[in-house]
C-alpha positions in Angstrom: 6.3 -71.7 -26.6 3.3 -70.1 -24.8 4.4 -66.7 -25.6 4.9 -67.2 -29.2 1.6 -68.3 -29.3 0.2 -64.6 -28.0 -0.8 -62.2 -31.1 0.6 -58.5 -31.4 -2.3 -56.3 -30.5 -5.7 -57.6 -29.9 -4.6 -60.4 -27.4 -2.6 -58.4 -25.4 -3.9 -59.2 -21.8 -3.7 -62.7 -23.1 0.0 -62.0 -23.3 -0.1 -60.6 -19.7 -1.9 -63.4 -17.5 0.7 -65.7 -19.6 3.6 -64.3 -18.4 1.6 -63.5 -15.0 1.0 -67.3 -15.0 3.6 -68.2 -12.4 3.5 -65.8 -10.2 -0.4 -66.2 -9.5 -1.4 -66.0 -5.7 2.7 -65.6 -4.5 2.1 -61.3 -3.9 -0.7 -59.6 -1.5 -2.2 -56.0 -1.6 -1.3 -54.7 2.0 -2.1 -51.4 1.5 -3.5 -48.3 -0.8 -2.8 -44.6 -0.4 -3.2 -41.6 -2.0 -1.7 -38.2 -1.8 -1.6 -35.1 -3.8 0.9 -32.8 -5.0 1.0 -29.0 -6.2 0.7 -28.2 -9.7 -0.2 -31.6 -11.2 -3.7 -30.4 -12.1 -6.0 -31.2 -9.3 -4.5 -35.3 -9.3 -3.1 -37.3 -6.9 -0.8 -39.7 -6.5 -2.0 -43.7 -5.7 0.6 -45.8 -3.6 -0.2 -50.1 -3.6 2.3 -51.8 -1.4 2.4 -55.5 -0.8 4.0 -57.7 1.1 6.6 -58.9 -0.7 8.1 -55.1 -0.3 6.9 -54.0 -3.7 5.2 -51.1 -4.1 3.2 -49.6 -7.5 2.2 -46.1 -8.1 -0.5 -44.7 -10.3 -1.8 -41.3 -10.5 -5.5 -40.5 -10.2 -7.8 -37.5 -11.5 -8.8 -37.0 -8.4 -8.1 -34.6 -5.2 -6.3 -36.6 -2.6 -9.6 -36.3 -0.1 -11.3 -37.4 -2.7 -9.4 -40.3 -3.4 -8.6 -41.6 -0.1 -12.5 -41.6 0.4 -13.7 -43.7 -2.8 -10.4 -45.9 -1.7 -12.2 -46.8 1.7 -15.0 -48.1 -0.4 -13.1 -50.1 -2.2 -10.4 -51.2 0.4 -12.4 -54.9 0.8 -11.9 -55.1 -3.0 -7.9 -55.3 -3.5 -6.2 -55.4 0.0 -5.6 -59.6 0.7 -5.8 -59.9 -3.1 -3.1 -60.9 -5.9 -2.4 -57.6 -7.2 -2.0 -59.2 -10.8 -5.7 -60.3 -11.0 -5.8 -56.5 -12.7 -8.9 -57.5 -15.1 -10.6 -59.1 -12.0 -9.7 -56.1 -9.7 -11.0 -53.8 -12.7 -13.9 -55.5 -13.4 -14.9 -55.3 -9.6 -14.3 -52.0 -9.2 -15.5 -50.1 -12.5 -18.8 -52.3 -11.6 -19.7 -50.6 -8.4 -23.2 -48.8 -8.0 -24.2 -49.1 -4.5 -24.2 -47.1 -2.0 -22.4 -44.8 -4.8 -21.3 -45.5 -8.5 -17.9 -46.3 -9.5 -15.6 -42.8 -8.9 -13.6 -43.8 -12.7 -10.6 -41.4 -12.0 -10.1 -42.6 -8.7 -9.8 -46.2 -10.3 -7.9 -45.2 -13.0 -5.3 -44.1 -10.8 -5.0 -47.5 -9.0 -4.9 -49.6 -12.4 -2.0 -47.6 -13.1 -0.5 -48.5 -10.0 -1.6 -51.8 -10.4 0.5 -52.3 -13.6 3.2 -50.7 -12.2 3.2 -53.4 -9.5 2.8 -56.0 -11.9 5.8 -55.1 -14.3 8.1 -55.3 -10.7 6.5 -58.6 -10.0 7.3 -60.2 -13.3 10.7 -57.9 -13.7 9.4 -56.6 -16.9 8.3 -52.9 -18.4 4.9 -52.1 -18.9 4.9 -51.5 -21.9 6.0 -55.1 -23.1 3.3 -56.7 -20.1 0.3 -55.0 -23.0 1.9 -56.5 -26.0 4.3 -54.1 -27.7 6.4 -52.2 -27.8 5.1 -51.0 -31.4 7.8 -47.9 -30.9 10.8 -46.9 -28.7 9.6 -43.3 -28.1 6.6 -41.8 -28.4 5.8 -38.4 -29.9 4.3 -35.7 -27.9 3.1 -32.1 -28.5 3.7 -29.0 -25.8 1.8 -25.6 -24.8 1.9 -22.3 -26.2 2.5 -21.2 -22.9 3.9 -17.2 -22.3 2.6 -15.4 -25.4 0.1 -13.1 -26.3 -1.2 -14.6 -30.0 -2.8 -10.9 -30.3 0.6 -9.3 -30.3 3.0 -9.7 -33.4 6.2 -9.3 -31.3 5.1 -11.5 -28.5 4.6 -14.2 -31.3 8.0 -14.0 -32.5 9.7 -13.7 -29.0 8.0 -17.0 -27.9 8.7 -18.8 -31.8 12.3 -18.1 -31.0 12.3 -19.4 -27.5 10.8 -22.7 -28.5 13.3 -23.0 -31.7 16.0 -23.2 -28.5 14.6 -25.9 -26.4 16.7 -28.9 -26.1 13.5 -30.9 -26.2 12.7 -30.2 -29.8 9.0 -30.2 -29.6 7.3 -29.8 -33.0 3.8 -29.5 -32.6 2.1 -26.8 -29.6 -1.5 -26.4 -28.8 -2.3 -23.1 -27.8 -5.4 -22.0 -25.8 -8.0 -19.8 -27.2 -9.6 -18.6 -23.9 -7.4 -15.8 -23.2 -7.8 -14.0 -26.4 -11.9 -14.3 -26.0 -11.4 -13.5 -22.6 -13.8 -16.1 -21.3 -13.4 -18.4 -18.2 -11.5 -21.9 -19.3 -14.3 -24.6 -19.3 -17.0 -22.8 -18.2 -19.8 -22.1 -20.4 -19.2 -19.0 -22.9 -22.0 -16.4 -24.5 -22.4 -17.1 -28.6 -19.2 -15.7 -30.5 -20.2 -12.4 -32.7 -18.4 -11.3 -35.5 -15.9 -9.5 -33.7 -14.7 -12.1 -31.7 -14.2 -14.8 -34.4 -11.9 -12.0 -36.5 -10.6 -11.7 -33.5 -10.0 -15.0 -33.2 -8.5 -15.5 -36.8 -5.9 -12.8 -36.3 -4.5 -14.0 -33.2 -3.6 -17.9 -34.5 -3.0 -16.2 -38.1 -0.1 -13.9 -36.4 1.5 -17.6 -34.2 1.7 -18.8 -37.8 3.4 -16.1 -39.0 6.2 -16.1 -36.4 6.4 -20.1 -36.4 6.2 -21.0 -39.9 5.4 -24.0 -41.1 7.6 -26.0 -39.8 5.8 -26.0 -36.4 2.4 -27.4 -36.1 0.3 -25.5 -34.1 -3.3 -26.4 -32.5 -6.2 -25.1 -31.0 -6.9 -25.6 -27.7 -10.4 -24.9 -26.6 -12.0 -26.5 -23.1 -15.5 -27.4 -24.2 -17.4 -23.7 -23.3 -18.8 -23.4 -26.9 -22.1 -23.9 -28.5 -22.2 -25.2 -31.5 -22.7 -21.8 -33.6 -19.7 -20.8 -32.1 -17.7 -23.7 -32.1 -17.9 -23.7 -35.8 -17.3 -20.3 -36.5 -14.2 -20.8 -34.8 -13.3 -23.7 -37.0 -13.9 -21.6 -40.1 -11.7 -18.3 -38.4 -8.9 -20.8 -37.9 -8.7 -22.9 -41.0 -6.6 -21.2 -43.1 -3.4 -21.5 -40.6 -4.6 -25.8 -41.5 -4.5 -26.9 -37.0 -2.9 -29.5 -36.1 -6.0 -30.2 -34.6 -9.0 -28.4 -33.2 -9.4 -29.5 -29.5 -13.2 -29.7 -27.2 -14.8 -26.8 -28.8 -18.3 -28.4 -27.5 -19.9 -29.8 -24.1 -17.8 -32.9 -23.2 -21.0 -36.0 -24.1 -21.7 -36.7 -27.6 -24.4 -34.5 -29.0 -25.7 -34.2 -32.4 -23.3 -31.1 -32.4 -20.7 -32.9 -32.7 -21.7 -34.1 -36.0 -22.2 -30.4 -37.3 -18.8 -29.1 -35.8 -17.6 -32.2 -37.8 -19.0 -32.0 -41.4 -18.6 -27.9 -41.0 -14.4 -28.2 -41.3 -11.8 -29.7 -42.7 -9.4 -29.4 -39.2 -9.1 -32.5 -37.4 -11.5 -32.7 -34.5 -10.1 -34.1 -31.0 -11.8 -34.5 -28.1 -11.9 -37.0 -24.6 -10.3 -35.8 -21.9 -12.8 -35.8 -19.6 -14.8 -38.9 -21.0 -15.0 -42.2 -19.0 -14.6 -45.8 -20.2 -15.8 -46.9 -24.0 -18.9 -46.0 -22.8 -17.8 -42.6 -22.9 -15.8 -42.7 -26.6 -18.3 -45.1 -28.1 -21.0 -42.4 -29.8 -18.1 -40.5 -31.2 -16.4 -43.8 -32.4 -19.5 -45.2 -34.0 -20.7 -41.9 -35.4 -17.2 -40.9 -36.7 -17.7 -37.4 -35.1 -14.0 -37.2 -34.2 -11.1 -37.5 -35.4 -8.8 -37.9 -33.2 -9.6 -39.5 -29.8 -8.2 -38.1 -26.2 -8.0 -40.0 -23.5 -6.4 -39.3 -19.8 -5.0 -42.6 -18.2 -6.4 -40.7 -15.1 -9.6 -40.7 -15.7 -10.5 -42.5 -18.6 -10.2 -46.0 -16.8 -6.6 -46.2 -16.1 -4.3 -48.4 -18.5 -6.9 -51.3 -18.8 -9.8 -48.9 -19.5 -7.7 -46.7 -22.2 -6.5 -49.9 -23.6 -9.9 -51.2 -24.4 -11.0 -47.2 -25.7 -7.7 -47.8 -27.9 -9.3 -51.4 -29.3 -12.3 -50.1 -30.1 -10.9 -46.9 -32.0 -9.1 -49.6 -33.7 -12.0 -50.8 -35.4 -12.4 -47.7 -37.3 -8.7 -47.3 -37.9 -9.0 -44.0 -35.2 -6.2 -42.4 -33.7 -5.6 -42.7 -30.2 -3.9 -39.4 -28.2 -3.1 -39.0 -24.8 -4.5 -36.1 -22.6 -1.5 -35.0 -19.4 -1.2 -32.4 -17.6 -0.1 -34.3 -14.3 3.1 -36.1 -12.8 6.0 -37.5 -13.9 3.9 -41.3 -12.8 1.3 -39.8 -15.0 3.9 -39.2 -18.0 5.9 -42.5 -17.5 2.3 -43.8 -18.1 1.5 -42.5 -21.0 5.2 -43.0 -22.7 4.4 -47.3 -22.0 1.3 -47.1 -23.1 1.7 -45.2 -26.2 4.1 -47.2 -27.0 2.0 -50.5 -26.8 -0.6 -50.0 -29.3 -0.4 -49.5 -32.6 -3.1 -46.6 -33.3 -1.1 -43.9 -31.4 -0.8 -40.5 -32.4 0.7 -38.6 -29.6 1.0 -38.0 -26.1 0.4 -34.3 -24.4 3.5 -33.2 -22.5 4.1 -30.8 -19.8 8.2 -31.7 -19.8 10.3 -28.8 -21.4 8.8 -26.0 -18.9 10.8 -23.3 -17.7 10.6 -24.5 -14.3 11.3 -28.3 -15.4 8.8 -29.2 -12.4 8.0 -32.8 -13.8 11.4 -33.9 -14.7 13.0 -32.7 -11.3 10.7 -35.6 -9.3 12.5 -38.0 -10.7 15.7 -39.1 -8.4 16.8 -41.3 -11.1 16.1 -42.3 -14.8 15.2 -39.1 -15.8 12.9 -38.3 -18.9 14.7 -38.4 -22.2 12.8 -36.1 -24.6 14.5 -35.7 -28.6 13.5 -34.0 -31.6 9.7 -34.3 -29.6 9.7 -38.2 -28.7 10.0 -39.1 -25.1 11.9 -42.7 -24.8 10.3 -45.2 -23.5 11.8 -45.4 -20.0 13.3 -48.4 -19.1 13.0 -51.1 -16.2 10.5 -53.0 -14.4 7.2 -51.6 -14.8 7.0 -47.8 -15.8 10.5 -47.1 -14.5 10.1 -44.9 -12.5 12.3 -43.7 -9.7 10.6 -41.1 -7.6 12.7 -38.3 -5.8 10.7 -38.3 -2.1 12.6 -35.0 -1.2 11.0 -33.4 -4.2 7.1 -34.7 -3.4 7.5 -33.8 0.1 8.4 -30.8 -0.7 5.1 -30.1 -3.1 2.5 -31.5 -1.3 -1.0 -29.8 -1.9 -2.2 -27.9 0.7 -3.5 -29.7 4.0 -2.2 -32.7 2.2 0.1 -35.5 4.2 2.6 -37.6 2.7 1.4 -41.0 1.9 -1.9 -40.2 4.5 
């Protein structure tokens, strides 16, 4: 009767400390650890054990020395406690100032972990613990990974290779650094003329070899100024992006707002951005589009969840920025799934090397025609292969330190 009571998408931690209800006080943090692997984009893995045996995992945008360091400062926080106070433990933690401010990536990762632990707890998916699920599978987009947009042939070589994947992906953001030749996210010169035809010609010849039944995007890493930035938006627009991704400095800045009323491409952005305080100035100024979180550093699940909410108010779409692990992934798939303004979810599945999928030891991702099911069981569902992360740790890393 309680739970009937719950609504759909605004009340969803109501839903949670509902069904959390019983369980209050029964479960104790024993323990938080972090370590990192290879190839997962500079994150780490976050471990929470307890002593009823269960154990959560979260992944954090953060090194693992890093981590294990803001982790020490936060130890007295969570170990002792009920690992299903997660608002509590979030609250506490994002609220930090002294001797040092709140490290958010580091606390995304264990509110991931944290959910992950509670879904055990109560023996039920993530996904369903936020309030949904609104879908069974959520839609994701790849990389133009091992092409040279400059070279016709190249184009149609990789076009045909993606036609072939069993993953079906759709939709591929491709970066624009290497036909500029400028260092990803640093800080480039002011485009010239050259450049931007340059520019034009290399997404105009992907086009070409994909068609239109393949959405393609472009990926930039904030290193424009806004001259530049909107040049490029003009060079690109007639191939109509998917989207046109951090072309500017990641804050808000007035522009933003020129980048935005220059194009007709929808603008994404938020990968790097922190909390609603982060997403709030381009929410309230509608300066984009399309907003782009990473559960890793954008505040975890609860944090993203409240970015989500507050898109909602302007009927804004909410992606999902991953590049890491399959934790990371499994993440993103139950929390996509639980709100309703999702768009889609980055993916780095589907890679030649099929890195991600091969750390799971069981339940394996299930990626069709672009989705990625919503895996099942207890809290993300994951099972990890510990021969595989042993096997990957990043350098001077040890497992679980």
């Amino acid at each position: 009767m309680k739970l009937a009571t719950c609504l759909p998408a605004g009340a969803a931690f109501s839903c949670f400390n509902l069904l959390a209800q019983p369980n209050r006080g029964k479960v104790k943090i024993t323990g938080i650890r972090a370590t990192a692997l290879k190839n997962i984009a500079g994150n780490c893995l976050i471990r929470i054990d307890t002593d009823a045996g269960l154990t959560g995992y979260g992944e954090a945008g953060s090194t693992g020395p890093m981590a294990r360091a803001r982790i020490e400062t936060m130890k007295g926080l969570l170990v002792g406690k009920d690992p299903l106070a997660i608002e509590v433990h979030f609250h506490n933690m994002t609220t930090l100032m002294h001797t040092y401010m709140a490290h958010i990536p580091t606390i995304s990762g264990i509110d991931i972990a944290l959910w992950d632990l509670a879904g055990k707890i109560l023996g039920r998916p993530v996904c369903e613990l936020l309030g949904g699920p609104f879908r069974e599978a959520i839609p994701m987009y790849s990389h133009g990974i091992g092409l040279d947009m400059l070279e016709k042939t190249s184009c149609r070589d990789w076009a045909q290779r993606i036609r072939q994947q069993p993953e079906g992906f759709t939709a591929y953001k491709i970066a624009i650094d290497p036909v500029l030749d400028v260092p990803p996210a640093r800080f480039a010169n002011t485009l010239d003329g050259a450049q931007l035809r340059k520019v034009a010609r290399a997404y105009a010849n992907v086009r070409e070899a994909v068609g239109d039944e393949i959405d393609i995007a472009v990926h930039c890493h904030n290193e424009f100024d806004t001259p530049s930035a909107i040049g490029v938006a003009k060079a690109v627009e007639p191939v109509n992006p998917l989207f046109y991704e951090d072309a500017l400095n990641v804050p808000f800045s007035e522009g933003w707002m020129a980048l935005k009323r220059s194009t007709r491409i929808p603008i994404l952005t938020g990968e790097k951005l922190e909390l609603v305080r982060g997403f709030r100035p381009f929410l309230d100024a509608q300066a984009a589009d399309i907003v782009h979180p990473d559960l890793a550093f954008a505040g975890g699940i609860t944090g993203t969840k409240k970015i989500a909410d507050y898109a909602a108010l302007t009927r804004t779409p909410v992606a999902l920025h991953n590049v890491g692990s399959l934790v990371l992934c499994y993440a993103n798939a139950h929390f996509g799934a639980s709100i309703q303004n999702f768009y889609r979810s980055e993916s780095a599945l589907g890679r030649p090397t099929r890195y991600v999928e091969s750390m799971a030891a069981s339940n394996p991702p299930e990626v069709r025609n672009g989705q990625l099911k919503v895996p099942e069981g207890p809290g993300l569902g994951l099972d990890l292969n510990e021969d595989v992360l042993r096997q990957n740790l990043a350098p001077g890393e040890e497992y679980w330190s």
